[in-house]
DSSP file (Angstrom, degrees, kcal/mol; ACC not computed):
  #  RESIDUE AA STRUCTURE BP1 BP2  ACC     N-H-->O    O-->H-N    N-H-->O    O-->H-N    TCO  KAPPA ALPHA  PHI   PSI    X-CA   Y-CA   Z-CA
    1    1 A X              0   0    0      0, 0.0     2,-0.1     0, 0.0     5,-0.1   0.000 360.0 360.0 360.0 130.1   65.0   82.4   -9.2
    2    2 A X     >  -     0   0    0      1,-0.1     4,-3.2     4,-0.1     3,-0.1  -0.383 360.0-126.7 -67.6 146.9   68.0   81.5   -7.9
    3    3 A X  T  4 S+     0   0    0      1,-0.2    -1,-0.1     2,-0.2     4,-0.1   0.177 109.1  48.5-107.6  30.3   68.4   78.0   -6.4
    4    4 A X  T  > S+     0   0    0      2,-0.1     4,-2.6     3,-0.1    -1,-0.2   0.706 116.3  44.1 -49.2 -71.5   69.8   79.2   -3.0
    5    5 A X  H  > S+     0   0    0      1,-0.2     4,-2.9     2,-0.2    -2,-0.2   0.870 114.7  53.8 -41.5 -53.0   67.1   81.5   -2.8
    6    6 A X  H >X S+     0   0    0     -4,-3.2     3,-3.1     1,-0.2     4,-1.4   0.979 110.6  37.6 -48.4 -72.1   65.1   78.9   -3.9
    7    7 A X  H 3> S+     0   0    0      1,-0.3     4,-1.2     2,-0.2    -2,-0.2   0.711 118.3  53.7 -51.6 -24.6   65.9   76.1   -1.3
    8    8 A X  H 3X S+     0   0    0     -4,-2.6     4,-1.3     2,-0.2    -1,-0.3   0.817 106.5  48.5 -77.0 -38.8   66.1   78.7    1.4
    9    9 A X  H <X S+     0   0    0     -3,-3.1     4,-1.5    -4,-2.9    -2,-0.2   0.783 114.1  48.4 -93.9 -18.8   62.7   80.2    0.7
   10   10 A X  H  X>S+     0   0    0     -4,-1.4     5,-1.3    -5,-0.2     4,-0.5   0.804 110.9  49.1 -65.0 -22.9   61.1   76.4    0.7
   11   11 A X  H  <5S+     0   0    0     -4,-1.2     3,-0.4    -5,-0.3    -2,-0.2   0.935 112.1  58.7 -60.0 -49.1   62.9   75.3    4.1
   12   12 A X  H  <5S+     0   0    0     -4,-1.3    -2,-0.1     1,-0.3    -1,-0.1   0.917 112.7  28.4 -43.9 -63.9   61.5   78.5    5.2
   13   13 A X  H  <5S-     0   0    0     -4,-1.5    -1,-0.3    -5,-0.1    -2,-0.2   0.543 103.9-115.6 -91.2   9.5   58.0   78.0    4.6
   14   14 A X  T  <5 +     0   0    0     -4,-0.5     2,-0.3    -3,-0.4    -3,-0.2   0.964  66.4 145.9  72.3  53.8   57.9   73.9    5.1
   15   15 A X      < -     0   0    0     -5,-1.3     2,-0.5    -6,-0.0    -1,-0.2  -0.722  55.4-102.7-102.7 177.2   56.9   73.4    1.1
   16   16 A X    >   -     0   0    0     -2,-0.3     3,-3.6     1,-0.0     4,-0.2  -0.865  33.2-104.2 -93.4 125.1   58.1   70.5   -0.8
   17   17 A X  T 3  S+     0   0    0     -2,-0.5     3,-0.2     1,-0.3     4,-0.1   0.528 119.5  48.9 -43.3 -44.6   61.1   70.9   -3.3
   18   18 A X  T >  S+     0   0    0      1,-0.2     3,-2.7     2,-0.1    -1,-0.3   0.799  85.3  94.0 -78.3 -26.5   58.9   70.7   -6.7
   19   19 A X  T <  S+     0   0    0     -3,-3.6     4,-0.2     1,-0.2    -1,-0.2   0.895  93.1  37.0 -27.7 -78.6   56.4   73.4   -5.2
   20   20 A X  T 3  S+     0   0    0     -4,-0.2    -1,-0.2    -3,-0.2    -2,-0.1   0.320  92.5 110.7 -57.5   1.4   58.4   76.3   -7.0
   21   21 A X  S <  S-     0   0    0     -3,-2.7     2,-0.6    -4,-0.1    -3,-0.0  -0.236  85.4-113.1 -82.8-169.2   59.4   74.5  -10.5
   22   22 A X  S    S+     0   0    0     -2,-0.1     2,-0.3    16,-0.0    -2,-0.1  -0.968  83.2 120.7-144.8  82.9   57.9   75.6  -13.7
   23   23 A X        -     0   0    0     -2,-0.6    32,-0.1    -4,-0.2    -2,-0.1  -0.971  60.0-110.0-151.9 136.1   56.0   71.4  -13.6
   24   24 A X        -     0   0    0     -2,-0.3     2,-0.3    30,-0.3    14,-0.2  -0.254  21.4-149.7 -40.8 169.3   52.6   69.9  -13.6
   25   25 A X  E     -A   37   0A   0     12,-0.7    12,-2.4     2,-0.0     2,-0.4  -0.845  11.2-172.8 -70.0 145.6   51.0   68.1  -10.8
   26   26 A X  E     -A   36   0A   0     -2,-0.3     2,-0.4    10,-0.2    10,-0.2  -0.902   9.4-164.9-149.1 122.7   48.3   65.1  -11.1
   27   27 A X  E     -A   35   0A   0      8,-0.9     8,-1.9    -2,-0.4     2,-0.4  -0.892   9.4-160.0-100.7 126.2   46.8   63.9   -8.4
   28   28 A X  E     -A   34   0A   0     -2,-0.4     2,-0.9     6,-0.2     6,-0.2  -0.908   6.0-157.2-123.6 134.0   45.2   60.4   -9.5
   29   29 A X  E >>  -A   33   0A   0      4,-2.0     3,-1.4    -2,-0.4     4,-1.0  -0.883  65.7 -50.0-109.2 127.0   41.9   59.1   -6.9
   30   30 A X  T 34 S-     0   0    0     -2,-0.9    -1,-0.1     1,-0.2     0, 0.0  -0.048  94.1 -61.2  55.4-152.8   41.6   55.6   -7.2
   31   31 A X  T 34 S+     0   0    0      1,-0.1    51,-3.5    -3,-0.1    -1,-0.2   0.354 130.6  69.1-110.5  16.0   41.4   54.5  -11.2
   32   32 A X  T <4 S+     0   0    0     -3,-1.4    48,-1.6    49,-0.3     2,-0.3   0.667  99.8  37.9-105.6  -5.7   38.0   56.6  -11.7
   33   33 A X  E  <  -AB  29  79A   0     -4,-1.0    -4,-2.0    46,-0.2     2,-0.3  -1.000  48.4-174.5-139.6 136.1   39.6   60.4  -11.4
   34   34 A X  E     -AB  28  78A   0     44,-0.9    44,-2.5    -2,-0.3     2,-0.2  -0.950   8.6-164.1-144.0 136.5   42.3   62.9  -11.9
   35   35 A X  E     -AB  27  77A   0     -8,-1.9    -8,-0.9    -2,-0.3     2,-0.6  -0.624  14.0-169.0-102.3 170.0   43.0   66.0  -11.2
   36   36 A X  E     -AB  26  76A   0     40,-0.6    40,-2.3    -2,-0.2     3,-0.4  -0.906   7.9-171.0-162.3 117.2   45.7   68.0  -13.1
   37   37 A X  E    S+AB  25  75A   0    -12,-2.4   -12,-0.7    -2,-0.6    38,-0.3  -0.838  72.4  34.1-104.5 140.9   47.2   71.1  -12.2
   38   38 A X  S    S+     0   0    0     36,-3.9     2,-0.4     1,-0.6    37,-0.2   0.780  76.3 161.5  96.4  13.6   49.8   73.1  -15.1
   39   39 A X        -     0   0    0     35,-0.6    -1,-0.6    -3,-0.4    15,-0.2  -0.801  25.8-170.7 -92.0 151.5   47.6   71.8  -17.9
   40   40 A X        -     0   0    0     13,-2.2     2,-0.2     1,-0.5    14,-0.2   0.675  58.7 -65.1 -93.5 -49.8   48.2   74.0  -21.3
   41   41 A X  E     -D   53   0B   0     12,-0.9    12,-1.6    33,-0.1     2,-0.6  -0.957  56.7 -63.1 178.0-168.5   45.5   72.5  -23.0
   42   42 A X  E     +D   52   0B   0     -2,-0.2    10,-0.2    10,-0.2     3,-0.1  -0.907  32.4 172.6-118.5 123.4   43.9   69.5  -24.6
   43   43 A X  E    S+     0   0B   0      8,-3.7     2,-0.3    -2,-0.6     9,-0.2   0.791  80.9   8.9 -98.5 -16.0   45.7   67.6  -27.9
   44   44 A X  E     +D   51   0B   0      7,-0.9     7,-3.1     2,-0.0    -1,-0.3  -0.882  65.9 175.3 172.9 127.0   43.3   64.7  -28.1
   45   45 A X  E     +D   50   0B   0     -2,-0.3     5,-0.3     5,-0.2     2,-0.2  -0.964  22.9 128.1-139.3 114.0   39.9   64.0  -26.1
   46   46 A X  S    S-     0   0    0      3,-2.0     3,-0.1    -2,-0.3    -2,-0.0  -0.878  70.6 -86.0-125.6-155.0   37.5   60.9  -26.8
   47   47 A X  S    S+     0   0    0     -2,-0.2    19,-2.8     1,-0.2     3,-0.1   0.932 124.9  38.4 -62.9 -29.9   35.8   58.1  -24.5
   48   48 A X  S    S+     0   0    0     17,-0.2    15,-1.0     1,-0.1     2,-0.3   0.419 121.7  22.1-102.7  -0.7   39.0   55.7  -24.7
   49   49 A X  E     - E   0  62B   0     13,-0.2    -3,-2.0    17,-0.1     2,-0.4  -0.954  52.9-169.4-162.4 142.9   42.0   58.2  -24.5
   50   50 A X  E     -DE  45  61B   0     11,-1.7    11,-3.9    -5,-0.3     2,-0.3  -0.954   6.0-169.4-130.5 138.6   42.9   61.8  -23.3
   51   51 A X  E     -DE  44  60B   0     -7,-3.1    -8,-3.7    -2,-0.4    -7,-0.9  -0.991   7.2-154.7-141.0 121.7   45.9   63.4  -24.0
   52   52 A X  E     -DE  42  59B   0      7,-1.2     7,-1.9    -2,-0.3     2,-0.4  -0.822  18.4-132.3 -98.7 137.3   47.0   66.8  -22.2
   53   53 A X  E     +DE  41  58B   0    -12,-1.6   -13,-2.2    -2,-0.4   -12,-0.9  -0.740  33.1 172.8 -92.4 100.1   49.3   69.6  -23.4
   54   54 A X        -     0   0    0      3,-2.1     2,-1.2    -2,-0.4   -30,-0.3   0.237  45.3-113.3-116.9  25.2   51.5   70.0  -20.3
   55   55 A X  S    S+     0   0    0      1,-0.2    -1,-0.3     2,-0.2   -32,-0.0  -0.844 104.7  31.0  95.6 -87.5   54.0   72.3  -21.6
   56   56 A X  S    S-     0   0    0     -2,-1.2    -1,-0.2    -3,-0.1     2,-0.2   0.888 137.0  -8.1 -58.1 -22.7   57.6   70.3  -21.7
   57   57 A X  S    S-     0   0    0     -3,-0.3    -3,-2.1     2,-0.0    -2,-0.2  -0.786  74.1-111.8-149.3-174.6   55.6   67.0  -22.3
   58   58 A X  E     -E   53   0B   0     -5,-0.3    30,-2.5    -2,-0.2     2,-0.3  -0.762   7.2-144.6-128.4 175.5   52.3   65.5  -22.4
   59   59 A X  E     -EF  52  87B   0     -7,-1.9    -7,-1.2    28,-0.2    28,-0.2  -0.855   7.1-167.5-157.1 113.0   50.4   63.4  -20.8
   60   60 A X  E     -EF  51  86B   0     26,-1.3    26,-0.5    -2,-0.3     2,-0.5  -0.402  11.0-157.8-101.8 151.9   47.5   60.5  -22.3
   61   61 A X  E     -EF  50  85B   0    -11,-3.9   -11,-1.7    24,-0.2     2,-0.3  -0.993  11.8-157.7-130.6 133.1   44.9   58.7  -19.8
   62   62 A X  E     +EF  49  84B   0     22,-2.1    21,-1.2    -2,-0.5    22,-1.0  -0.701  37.7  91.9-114.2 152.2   43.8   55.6  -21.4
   63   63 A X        -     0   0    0    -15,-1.0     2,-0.4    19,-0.3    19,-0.2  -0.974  65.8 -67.0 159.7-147.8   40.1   53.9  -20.1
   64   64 A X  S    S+     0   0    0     17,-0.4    17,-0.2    -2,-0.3   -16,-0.1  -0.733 103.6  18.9-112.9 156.9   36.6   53.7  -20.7
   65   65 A X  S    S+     0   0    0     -2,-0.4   -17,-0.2    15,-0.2   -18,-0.1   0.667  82.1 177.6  62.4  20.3   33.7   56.3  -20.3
   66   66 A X        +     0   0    0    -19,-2.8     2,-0.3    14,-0.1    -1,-0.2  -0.190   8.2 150.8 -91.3 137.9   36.5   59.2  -20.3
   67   67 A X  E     -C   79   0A   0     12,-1.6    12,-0.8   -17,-0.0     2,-0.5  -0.943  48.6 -99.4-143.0 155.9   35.3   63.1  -20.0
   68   68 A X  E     -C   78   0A   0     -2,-0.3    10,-0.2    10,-0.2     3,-0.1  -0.694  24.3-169.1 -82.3  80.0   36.6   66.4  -18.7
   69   69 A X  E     -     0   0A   0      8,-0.8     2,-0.3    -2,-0.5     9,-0.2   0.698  65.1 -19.5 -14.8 -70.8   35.2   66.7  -15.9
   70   70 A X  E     +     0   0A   0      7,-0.4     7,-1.6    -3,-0.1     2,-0.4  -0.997  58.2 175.9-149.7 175.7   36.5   70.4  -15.8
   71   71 A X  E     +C   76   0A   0     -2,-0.3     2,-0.2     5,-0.2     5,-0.2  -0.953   9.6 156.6-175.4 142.6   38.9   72.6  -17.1
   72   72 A X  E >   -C   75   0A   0      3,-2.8     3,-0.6    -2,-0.4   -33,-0.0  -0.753  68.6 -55.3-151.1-168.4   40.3   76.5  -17.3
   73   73 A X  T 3  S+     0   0    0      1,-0.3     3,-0.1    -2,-0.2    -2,-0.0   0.472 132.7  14.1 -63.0 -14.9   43.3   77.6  -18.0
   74   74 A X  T 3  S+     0   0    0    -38,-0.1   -36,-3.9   -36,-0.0   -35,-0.6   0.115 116.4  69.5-111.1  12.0   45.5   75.9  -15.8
   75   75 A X  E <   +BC  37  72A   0     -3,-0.6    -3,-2.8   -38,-0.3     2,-0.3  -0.972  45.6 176.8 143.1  92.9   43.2   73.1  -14.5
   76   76 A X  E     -BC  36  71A   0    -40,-2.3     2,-0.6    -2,-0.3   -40,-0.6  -0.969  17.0-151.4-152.0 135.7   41.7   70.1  -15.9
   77   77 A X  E     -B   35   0A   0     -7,-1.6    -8,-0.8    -2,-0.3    -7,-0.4  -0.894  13.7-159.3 -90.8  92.7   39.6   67.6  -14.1
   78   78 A X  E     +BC  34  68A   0    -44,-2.5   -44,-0.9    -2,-0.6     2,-0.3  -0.260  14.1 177.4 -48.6 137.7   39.8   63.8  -15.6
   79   79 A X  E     +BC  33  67A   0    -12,-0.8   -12,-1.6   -46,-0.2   -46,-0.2  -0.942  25.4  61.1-141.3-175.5   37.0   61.2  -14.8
   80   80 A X  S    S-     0   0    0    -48,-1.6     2,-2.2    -2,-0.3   -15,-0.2  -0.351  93.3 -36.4 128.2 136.1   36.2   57.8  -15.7
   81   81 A X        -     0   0    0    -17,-0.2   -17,-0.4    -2,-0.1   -49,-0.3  -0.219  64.7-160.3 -39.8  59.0   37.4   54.3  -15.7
   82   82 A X        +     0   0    0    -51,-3.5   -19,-0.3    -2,-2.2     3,-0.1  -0.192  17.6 173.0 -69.7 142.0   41.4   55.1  -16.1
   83   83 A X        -     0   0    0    -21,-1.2     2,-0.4     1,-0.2   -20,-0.2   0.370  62.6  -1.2-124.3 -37.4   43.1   52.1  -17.3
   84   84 A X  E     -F   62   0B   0    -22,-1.0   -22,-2.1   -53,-0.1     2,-0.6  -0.911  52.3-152.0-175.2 142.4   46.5   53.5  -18.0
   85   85 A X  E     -F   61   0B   0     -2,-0.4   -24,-0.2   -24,-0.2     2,-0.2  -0.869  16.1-170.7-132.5 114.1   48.2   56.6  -17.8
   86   86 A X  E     -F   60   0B   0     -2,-0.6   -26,-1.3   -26,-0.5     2,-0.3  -0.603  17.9-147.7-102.0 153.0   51.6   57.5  -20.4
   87   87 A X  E      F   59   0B   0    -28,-0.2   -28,-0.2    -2,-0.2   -30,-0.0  -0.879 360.0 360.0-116.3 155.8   53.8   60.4  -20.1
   88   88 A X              0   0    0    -30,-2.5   -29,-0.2    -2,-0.3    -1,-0.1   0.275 360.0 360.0-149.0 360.0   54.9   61.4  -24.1
């Protein structure tokens, strides 16, 4: 899309400038949850570390007690004690 088009059709509709890039989102609650939108997949899953496929990059959650909560094709839910979170 062109980024006229672009900026014009976010002004338009009141979204926020990253709404229309090609990017993940993560929405972090507290240190016990995360949601993650634009996930590709899972590269590396135990109790102490998850690391998500997010296309251009990845993205590892360090803690305790760590699961996937849920997860589809675009969509993966995080819970746990999160201790630290790396982009790679």
């Amino acid at each position: 899309m062109d980024k006229k088009i672009r900026e014009k059709l976010l002004a338009e509709l009141e979204m926020p400038p990253l709404t229309l890039k090609n990017c993940a989102r993560i929405e972090l609650s507290g240190n016990f949850a995360a949601s993650i939108e634009g996930c590709k997949g899972i590269i590396e899953y135990s109790e102490k570390q998850i690391m998500l496929n997010l296309g251009s990059s990845r993205v590892r959650f360090q803690g305790f007690e760590m699961q996937i909560s849920a997860f589809d094709s675009e969509n993966a839910s995080i819970s746990g004690q999160i201790t630290g979170l790396e982009f790679c």
